[in-house]
N, C-alpha and C positions, 0 to 999 in steps of 0.2 A: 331106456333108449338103446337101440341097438348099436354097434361098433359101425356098420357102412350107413346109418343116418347120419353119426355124428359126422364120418368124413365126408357126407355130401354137402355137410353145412358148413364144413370146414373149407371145402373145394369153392366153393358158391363165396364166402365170407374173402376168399383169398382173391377171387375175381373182381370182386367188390373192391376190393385196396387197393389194386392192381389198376386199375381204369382208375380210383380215386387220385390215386397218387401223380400219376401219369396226368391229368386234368391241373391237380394244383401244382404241378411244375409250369406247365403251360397259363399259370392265372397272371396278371399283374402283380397281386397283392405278394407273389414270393420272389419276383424279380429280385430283387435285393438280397435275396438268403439261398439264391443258387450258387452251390463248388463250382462250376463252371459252368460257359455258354460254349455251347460247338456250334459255331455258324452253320456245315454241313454233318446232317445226319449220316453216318457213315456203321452200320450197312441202311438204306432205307428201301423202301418199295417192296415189289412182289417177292423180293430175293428175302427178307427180314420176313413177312408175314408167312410165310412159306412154312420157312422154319420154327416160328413164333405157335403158327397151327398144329403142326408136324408134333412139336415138344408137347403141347396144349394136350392133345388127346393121347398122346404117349400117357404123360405121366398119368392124366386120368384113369386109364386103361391099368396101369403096373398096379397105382395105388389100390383100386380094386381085385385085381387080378392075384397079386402076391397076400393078401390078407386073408382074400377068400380061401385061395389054396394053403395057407401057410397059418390058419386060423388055429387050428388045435397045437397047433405047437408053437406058436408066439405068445397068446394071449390064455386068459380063466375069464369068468364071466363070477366068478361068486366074489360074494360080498368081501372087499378090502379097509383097512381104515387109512383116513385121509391122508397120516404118515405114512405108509406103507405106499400109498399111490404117488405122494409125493417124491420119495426116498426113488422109488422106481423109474419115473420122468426123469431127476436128474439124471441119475443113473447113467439112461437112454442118452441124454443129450452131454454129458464129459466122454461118455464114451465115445460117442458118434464125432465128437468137435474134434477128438484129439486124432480119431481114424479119417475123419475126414482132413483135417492139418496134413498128416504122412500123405496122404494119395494127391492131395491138391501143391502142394511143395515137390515132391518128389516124380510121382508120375506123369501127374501135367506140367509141371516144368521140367523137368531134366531128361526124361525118358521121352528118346524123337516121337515113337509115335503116339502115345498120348498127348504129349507137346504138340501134334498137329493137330488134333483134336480138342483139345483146350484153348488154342489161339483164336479156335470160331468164337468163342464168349469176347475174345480179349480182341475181336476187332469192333468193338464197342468200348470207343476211349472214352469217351464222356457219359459213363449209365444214368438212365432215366428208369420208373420201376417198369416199364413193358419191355425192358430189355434184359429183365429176369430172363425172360422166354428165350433168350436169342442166345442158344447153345449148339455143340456138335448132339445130338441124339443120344450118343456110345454117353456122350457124359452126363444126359440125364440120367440114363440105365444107370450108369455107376453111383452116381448120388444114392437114389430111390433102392439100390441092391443093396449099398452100403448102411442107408440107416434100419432096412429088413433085417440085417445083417448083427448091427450093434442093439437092435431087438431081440432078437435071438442069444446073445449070449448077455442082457441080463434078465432074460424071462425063461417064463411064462410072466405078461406080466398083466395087472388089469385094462380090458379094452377100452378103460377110462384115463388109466395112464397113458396109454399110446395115441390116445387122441387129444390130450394135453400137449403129449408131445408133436404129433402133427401141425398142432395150430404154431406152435413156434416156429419149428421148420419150415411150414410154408411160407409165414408172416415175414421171418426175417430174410428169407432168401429173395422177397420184395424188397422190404424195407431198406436190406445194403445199398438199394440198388436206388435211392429214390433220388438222389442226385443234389438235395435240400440241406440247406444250414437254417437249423431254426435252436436257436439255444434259448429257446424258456419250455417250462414242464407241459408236457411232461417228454418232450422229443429231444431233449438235450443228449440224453443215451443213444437215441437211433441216430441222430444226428452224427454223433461220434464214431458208429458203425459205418454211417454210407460214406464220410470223410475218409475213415480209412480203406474201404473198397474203391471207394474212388482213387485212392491214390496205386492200390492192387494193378487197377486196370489202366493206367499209365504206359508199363512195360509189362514185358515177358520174364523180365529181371525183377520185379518188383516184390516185397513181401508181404505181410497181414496175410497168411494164406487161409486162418481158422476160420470159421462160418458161422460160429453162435456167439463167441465170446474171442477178446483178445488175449486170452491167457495164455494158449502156448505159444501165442507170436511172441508174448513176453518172455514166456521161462525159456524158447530157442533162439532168442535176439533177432527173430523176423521182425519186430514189429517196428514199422516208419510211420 
């Protein structure tokens, strides 16, 4: 299976959870296991879908667009073993967690004007998961540049490791976001993610700034 099938079933699988998610917030049966209720949807309307479309076909576009041009030099296509593809994923994803932690703590908070660029995410105080979608643009570029980015310095690596890696990146940049306390198996873990995003998106002062794992909010004493 080629490298851009895999991410179109990744793209497609991540829309899929995306609406699912968004659906079982709004069901009865999880009234009782939502972090919060926001009486007023704050951004809502044409001004959210805008930008929610806007990001939609961006990042479609990068994801395709940086793989294809960036293909002989990210990825190999010969046969690897499952260590080696594994060893390489993680790889991908501490590097990325820890380079994403720096630029999400430091540039989007501290530095004015990514600070102003980072507050479009953060006038979404109570996230539900379609408000994944609801970012400044500059900040999806940055994300999607950055994990090309932490690709590149531990590859070449298999185009089966990096769509390993993709499915988590997409999945969990949902998942933080689904707004849901459900503590029994297997979402006690996600659960624990969106709680702490949720509480990210409280203030502009807030910490949990990592995105895959809470480790370096622990080893920097970010993490509430």
């Amino acid at each position: 299976m080629s490298l851009f099938v895999m991410l179109s079933v990744v793209l497609a699988l991540s829309g899929g959870l995306l609406i699912g998610l968004t659906l079982l917030f709004r069901m009865p049966v999880t009234e009782g296991h939502r972090i919060r209720e926001e009486p007023v949807k704050t951004p809502k309307g044409s001004k959210f879908w805008r930008i929610a479309v806007v990001n939609s076909v961006l990042s479609i576009s990068m994801v395709y667009g940086l793989t294809y041009l960036l293909y002989g030099v990210l990825f190999y296509e010969s046969a690897a073993s499952l260590w080696r593809m594994l060893l390489e994923g993680v790889s991908i994803l501490i590097t990325y967690d820890f380079a994403y932690y720096l630029v999400h703590r430091y540039p989007f908070h501290q530095w004015q004007l990514l600070r102003k660029v980072h507050a479009v995410h953060h006038t979404v105080r109570f996230p539900t998961a379609y408000d994944s979608l609801y970012m400044h643009p500059v900040e999806n570029v940055i994300g999607l540049l950055l994990l090309m980015l932490c690709t590149f310095l531990v590859g070449p690596v298999s185009i089966y490791s990096f769509a390993g890696v993709f499915v988590i990146y997409s999945f969990l940049n949902i998942l933080n976001h689904t707004g849901l306390e459900l503590p029994f198996f297997p979402f006690r873990t996600i659960s624990y993610l969106s709680q702490k995003h949720d509480a990210h998106h409280v203030s502009m002062r807030s910490g949990n700034y990592a995105s895959i794992t809470p480790l370096f909010d622990h080893l920097f004493g970010t993490a509430e």
